[in-house]
C-alpha positions as a Markdown table, in Angstrom:
| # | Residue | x | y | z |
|---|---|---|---|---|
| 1 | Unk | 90.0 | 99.1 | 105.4 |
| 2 | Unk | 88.2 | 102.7 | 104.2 |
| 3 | Unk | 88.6 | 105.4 | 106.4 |
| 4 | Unk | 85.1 | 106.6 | 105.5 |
| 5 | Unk | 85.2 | 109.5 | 107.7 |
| 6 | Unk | 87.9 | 111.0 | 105.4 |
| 7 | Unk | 85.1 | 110.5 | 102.0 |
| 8 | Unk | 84.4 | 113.5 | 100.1 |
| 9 | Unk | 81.4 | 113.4 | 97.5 |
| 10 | Unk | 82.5 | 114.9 | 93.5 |
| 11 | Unk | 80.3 | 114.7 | 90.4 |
| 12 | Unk | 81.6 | 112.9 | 86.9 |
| 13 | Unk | 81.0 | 115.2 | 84.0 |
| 14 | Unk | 79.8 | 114.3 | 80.6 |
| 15 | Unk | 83.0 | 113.2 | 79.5 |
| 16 | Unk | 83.2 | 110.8 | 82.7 |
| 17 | Unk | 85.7 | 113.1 | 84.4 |
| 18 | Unk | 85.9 | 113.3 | 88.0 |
| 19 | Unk | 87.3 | 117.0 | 90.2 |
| 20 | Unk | 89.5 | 115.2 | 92.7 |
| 21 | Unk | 88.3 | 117.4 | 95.9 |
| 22 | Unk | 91.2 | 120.3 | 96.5 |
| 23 | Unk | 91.9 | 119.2 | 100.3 |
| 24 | Unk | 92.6 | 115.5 | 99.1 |
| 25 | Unk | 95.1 | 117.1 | 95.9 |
| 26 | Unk | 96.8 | 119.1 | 98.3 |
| 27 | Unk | 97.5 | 116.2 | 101.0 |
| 28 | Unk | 98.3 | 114.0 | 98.1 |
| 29 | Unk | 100.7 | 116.7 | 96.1 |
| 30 | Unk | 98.4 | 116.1 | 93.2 |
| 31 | Unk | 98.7 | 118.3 | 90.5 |
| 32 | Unk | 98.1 | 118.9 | 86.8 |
| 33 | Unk | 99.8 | 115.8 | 84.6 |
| 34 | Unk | 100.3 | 113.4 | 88.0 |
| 35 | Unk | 99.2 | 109.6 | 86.5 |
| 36 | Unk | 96.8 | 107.6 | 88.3 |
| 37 | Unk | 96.2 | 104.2 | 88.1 |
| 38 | Unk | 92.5 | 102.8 | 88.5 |
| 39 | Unk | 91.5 | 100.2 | 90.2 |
| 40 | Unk | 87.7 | 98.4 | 90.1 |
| 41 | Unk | 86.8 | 95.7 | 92.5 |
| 42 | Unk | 82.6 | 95.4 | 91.8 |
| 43 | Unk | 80.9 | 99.2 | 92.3 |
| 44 | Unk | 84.3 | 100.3 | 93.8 |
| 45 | Unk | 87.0 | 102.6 | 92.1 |
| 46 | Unk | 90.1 | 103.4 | 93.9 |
| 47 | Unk | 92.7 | 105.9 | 92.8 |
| 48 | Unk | 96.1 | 106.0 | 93.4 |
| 49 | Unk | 98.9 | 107.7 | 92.4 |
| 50 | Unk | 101.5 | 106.4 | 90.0 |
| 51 | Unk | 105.0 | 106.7 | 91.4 |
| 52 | Unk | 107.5 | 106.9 | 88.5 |
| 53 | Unk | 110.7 | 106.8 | 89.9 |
| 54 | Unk | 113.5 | 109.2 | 89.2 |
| 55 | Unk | 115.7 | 106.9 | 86.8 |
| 56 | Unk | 118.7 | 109.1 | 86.6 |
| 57 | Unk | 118.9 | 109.4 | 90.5 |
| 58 | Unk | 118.8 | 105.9 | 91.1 |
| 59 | Unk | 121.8 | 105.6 | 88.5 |
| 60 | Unk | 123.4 | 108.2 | 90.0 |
| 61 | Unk | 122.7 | 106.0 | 93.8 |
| 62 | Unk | 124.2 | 102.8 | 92.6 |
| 63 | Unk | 127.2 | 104.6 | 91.3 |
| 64 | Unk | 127.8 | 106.6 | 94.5 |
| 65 | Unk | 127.6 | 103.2 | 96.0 |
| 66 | Unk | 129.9 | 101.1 | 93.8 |
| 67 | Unk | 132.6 | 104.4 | 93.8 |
| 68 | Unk | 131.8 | 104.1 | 97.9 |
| 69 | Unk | 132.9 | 99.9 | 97.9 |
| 70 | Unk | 135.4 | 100.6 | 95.5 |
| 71 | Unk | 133.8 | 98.9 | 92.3 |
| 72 | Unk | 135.2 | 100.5 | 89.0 |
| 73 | Unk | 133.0 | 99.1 | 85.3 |
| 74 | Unk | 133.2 | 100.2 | 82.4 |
| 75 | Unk | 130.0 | 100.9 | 80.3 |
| 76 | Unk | 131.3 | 97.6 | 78.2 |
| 77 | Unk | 131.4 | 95.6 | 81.6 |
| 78 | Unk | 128.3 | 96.9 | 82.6 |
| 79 | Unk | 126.2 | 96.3 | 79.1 |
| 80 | Unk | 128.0 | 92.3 | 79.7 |
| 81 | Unk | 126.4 | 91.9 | 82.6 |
| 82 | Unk | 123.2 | 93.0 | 81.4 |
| 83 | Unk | 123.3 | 91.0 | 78.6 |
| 84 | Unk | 124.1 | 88.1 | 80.7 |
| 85 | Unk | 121.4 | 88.4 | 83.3 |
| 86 | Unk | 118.5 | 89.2 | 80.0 |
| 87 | Unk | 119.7 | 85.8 | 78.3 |
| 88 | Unk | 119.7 | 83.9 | 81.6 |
| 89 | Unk | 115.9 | 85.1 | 82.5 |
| 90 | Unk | 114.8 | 85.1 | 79.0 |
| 91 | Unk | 111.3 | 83.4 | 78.7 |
């Protein structure tokens, strides 16, 4: 459901762009270079913004985790079991 009490009304410019209204950026910790993805259901366009998660801190997560359950791999173990599970799910 659309909390329509929370709309704002923008302008698109020539070149079909669209000034995201400053109160909703700042809620939304928009800022220059943050990705969107667009959605269109009919007449209706929804926003939202595109997490991209931090790669090298989850790495860094499941290795804290593995050191915490006492789970040693070497890069060679590790690449095997990849390899394993990409060949076993291949389509």
């Amino acid at each position: 459901m659309i909390d329509v009490s929370e709309a704002e009304v923008t302008t698109m410019s020539e070149k079909g762009q669209v000034v995201i209204p400053q109160v909703m950026r700042k809620e939304l910790d928009l800022t220059p270079k943050t990705k969107l993805i667009v959605y269109r259901k009919d007449n209706l366009l929804i926003l939202k913004k595109l997490e991209i998660p931090d790669l090298v801190k989850e790495w860094d997560e499941i290795f804290e985790q593995m050191d915490k359950k006492g789970l040693k791999l070497s890069e060679k173990e590790i690449q095997q079991e990849i390899d394993a599970y990409r060949a076993e799910n291949k389509s």
